[in-house]
N, C-alpha and C positions, 0 to 999 in steps of 0.2 A: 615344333619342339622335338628333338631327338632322342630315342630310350634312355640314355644317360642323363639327361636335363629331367625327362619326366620321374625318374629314377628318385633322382635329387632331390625334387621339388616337394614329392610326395610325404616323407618323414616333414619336413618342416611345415608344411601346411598343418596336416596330422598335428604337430607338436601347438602351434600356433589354436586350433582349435582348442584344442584341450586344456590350454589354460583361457583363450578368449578374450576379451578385453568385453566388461560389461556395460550393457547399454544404457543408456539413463532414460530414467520414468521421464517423458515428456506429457505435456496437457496436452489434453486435445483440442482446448481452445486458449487462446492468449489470456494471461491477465490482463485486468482490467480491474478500475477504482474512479468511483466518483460520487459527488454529493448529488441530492433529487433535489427537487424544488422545494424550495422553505426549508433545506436541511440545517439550517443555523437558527436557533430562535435567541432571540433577546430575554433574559430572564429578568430587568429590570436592576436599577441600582444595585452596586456593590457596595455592601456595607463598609463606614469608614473612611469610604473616598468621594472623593468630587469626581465628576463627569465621568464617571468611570460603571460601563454598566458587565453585568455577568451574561455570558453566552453557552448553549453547547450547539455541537455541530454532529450530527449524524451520516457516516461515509457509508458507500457500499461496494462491494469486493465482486465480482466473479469470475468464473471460466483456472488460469494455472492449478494449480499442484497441490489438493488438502488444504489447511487450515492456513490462518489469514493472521497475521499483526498487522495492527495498525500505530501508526506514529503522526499524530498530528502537529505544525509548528503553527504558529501566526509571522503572516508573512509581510502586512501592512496592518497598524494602527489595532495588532490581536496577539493577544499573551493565552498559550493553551496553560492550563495548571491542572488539568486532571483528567481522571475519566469515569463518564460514568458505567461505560459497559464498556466491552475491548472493541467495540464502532463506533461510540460517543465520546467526544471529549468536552472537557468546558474548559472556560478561561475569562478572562477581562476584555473590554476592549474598547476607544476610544468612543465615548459617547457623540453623535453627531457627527462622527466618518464614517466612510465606507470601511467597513472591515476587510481582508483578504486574508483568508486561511489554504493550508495545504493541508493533502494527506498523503501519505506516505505508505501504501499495501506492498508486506512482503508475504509470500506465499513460502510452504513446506522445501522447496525446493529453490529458494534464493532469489527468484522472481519478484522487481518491483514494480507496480505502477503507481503512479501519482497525478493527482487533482486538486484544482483550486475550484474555489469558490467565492463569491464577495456579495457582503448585507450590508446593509444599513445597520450601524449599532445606535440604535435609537429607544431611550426608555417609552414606552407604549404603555 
């Protein structure tokens, strides 16, 4: 590089520094989302309907960027309708099929993972 080049270069670095471009909070570990074992219980008939029994499902989150939403769907033979804590959700679902639910983890920083899981929705 020749005194005139270096000359050059030096204010615009300089300049470039000084305003920066800012780095983004990364995790230190990936997100990640999924149900445990027996995370869906059957809660037994829903009142008012035929074959139709109540469920909740409990997810869990670790590792991306601060706090956690959760969004639950039903993805086969499962209607989420609520929640009971912001990792719990409940809903309906077809008595004597397999149910299939997701979860949906977004993380502080826009980060999502998602997980399925499938029960038997069976009044017990």
């Amino acid at each position: 590089m020749s005194k005139l080049s270096a000359r050059l270069a030096a204010p615009l670095l300089l300049a470039l520094a000084t305003f920066g471009v800012a780095t983004p909070a990364h995790a230190s570990t990936p997100l990640t989302a999924g149900f445990g074992v027996g995370a869906c219980t059957d809660d037994g008939l829903m009142p008012g309907k035929v074959n139709v029994d109540q469920f909740d499902c409990s997810a869990w989150a670790s590792g991306g960027t601060g706090s956690y939403t959760y969004t639950f769907s039903g993805v086969a033979y499962a209607t989420f309708l609520g929640y009971i804590s912001p990792d719990d959700g409940w809903g309906m679902c077809n008595e004597g099929q397999h149910a299939t639910v997701q979860v949906t983890v977004t993380d502080s920083s826009g980060a999502t993972a998602t997980a399925r899981t499938t029960f038997l929705c069976a009044d017990l």
